[in-house]
C-alpha positions, 0 to 999 in steps of 0.5 A, a space after each residue: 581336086 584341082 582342075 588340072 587333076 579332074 580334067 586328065 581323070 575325066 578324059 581317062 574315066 568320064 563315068 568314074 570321075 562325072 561325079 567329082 565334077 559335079 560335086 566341084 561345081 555344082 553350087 557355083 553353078 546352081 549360085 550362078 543360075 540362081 543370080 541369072 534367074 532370082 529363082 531357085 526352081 528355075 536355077 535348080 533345073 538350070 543347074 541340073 539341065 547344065 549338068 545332063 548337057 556337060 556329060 552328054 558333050 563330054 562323051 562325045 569329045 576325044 581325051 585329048 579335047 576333054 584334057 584341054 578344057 577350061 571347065 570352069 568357063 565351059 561349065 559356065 558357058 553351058 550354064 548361061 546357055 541354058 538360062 538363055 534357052 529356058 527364057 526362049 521357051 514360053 513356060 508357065 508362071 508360078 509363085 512359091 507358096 514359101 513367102 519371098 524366098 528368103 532364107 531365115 537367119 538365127 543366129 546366138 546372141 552375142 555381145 558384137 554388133 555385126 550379129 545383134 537381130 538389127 545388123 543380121 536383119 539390115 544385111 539380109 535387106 541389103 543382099 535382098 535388094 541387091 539380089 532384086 536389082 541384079 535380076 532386074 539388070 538386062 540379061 546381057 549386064 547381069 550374065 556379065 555382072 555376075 561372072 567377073 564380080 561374083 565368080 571372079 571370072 577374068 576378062 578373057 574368060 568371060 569373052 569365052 563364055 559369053 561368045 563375045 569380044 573381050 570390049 564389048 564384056 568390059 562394057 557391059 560389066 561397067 554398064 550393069 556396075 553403073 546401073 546396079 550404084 543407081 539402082 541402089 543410090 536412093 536406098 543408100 542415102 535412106 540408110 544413111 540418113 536413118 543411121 544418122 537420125 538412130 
């Protein structure tokens, strides 16, 4: 369903379509917390917690509001709102008992080297250490990062979600870029060397 379609059927049915809006968009949103946060209990609860504020938000607005929406910046906005309200919030520390979080790959083996256990392993490490490096940005760069780079959110519409100048999100998103290609410099060059040395 487009978002033209969801917008006009939630302004007309809010209980009969929430759901379809939920289904559209929440694994983006559950990706998108879990790139803010780096873990997926917090970005479960984020998600979910974004959700709940949506539904509560969308009752209280006229159709004609509901119609007008850019629900995919708002949905966003809401999110990034409620990671920020979370990090406020002094919380307990706890550690999965699951090892590092990441998820096994398997996968069958085949005669292409992009699937051999050496290429499914080095590109698990990459993502990894990107991921590690984007959760260890400054809140104002990751946000920023994450959204133009990951979500494909436009300028503007960044602007809308961050509640800041469309200057000043342009900034942060080359700043957090910069930082991300230093952070990950050194272990460029360790990977290159070792491919040349293999």
């Amino acid at each position: 369903m487009h978002e033209e379609d969801l917008r006009a059927a939630l302004a007309s049915d809010l209980d009969g379509t929430f759901e379809r809006l939920v289904l559209a968009y929440q694994g983006r949103l559950y990706a998108f917390a879990l790139r803010l946060t780096g873990r997926r209990e917090d970005a479960e609860e984020i998600a979910q917690d974004a959700f709940v504020r949506a539904y509560r938000a969308l009752a209280a607005y006229p159709a004609e509001r509901i119609a007008c929406l850019a629900l995919r910046a708002w949905l966003f906005q809401i999110t990034v709102n409620v990671a920020r309200n979370r990090r406020r919030k002094p919380g307990i520390n706890t550690v999965s008992l699951d090892g590092d979080g990441s998820e096994a790959v398997f996968a069958e083996p085949e005669d292409d080297e992009r699937t051999r256990p050496e290429a499914l392993a080095e590109r698990g490490e990459t993502a990894r250490t990107l991921a590690a490096e984007l959760a260890a940005l400054p809140d104002r760069y990751r946000a920023a990062v994450v959204l133009r780079h990951v979500e494909g959110l436009g300028y503007a519409e960044l602007a809308g979600v961050l509640g800041q100048p469309v200057g000043t999100v342009k900034a942060n998103v080359h700043r957090g870029v910069l930082l991300l290609r230093k952070a990950l410099a050194p272990r460029m060059e360790t990977s290159e060397t070792l491919a040349e040395v293999r």
